[in-house]
N, C-alpha and C positions, 0 to 999 in steps of 0.2 A: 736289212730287215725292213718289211715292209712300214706304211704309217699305219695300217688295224694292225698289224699282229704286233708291232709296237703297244700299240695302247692295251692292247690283251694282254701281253706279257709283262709290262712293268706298270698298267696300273688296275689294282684289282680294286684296291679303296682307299689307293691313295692319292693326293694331291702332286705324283712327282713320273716323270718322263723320261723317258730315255735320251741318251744322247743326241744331241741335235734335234730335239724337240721341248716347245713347252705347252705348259697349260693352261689354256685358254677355255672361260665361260665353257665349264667342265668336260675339255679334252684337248689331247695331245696334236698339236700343230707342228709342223716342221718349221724351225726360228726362223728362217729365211721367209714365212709366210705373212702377209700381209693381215692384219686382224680385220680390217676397215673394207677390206678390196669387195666385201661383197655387203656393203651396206649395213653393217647390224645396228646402227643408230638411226632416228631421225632426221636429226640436220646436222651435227658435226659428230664426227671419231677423230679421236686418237689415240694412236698404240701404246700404253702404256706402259712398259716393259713387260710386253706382252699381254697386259689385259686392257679391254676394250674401256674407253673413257668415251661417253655420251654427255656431250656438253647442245646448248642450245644457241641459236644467233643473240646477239642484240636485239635487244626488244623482246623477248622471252624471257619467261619460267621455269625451269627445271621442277618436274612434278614428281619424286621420287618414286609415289607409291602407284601413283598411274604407269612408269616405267616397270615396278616389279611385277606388277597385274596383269602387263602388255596389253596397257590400253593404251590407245593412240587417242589423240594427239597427248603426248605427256610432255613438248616443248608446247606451253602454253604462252598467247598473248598478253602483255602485261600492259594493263588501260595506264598508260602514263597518266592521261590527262585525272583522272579518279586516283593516283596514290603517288603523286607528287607532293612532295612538303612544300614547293616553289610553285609560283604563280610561271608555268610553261607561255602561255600567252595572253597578252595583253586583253583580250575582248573571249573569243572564242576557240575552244580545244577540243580536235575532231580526234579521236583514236581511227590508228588505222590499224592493218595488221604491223606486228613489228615496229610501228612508232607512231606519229601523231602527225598531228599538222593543224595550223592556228588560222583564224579565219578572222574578222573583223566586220562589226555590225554596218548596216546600212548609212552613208555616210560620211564613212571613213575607207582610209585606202592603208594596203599594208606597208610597212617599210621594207627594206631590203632583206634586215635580219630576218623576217618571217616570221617573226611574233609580237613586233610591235605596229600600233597602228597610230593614227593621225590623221585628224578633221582634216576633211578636202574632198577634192573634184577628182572623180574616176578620168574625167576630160578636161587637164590645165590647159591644154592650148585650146578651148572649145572659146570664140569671142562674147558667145550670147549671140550670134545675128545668124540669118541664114545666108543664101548665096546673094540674096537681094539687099541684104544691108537690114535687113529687119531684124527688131530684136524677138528673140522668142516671147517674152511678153506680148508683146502686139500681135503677133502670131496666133496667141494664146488666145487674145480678145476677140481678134476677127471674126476665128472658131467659135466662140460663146457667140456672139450677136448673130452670125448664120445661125446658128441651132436655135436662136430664141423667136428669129423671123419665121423659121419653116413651123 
C-alpha cells in the first residue's frame, strides 16, 4: 500500500496509522523515516519516538509561543550578562550571541580564567627605556621643551 493511500485509508480523523507507519506533526510517515532529515527545527531535532523534539543550543531560550506562531527566531539569545544571579566577570560583561565574554577596565589585564582581572602592565617585560637607554620620562620631557621652544 502506497504512503497517500495509506494515510487516506486509515486515517480519516484519527490520530493512528497503518502498519509500518507513524504519526508525525499530523501525518503518517514510514517508521523507518527520519523526522529531523529535512530540518523542521531551528538548531537541534530529535526523534522522539516518532515526534519532532525542537530543543535550542546553549546559550538560548526556547520561546514556546514564537515556535507555535512560526516565528523565527523562537531559539532566542539569553543576555547572560543581564540575568545572572553571579557576578560572570570581574570588571566588565559583553554578551555575545550564545554566550558572553569578560573584558577588563583600562589598567588592568585579564587572567587566564577569562573573567578575572588584576592591576598591571599590558607590557611586563617593557624596561621603561628605549633602544638608547632612555627612559620614557626623559623622552617624554624632551618632547615638551621641543614644543615649548617652537
Amino acid at each position: 500500500m502506497s504512503h497517500l493511500k495509506c494515510v487516506f485509508v486509515c486515517l480519516p480523523l484519527r490520530k493512528k496509522c497503518c502498519k509500518g507507519y507513524k504519526f508525525v506533526l499530523g501525518q503518517c510517515i514510514p517508521e523507518d523515516y527520519d523526522v529531523c532529515a529535512e530540518a523542521p527545527c531551528e538548531q537541534q531535532c530529535t526523534d522522539n519516538f516518532g515526534r519532532v523534539l525542537c530543543t535550542c543550543y546553549p546559550g538560548y531560550r526556547y520561546d514556546r509561543d514564537r515556535h507555535r506562531k512560526r516565528e523565527k527566531p523562537y531559539c532566542l539569545d539569553i543576555d547572560e550578562c543581564a540575568t545572572s544571579n553571579e557576578t560572570l566577570c570581574a570588571h566588565i560583561c559583553v554578551n555575545t550571541l550564545g554566550s558572553y565574554r569578560c573584558e577588563c577596565r583600562e589598567g588592568y589585564i585579564q587572567e587566564d580564567d577569562g573573567r578575572t582581572c588584576i592591576k598591571g602592565d599590558k607590557y611586563p617585560n617593557d624596561t621603561g627605556k628605549d633602544v638608547f637607554g632612555r627612559s620614557h620620562e626623559v623622552q617624554r620631557e624632551a618632547i615638551r621643551c621641543r614644543q615649548q621652544s617652537i
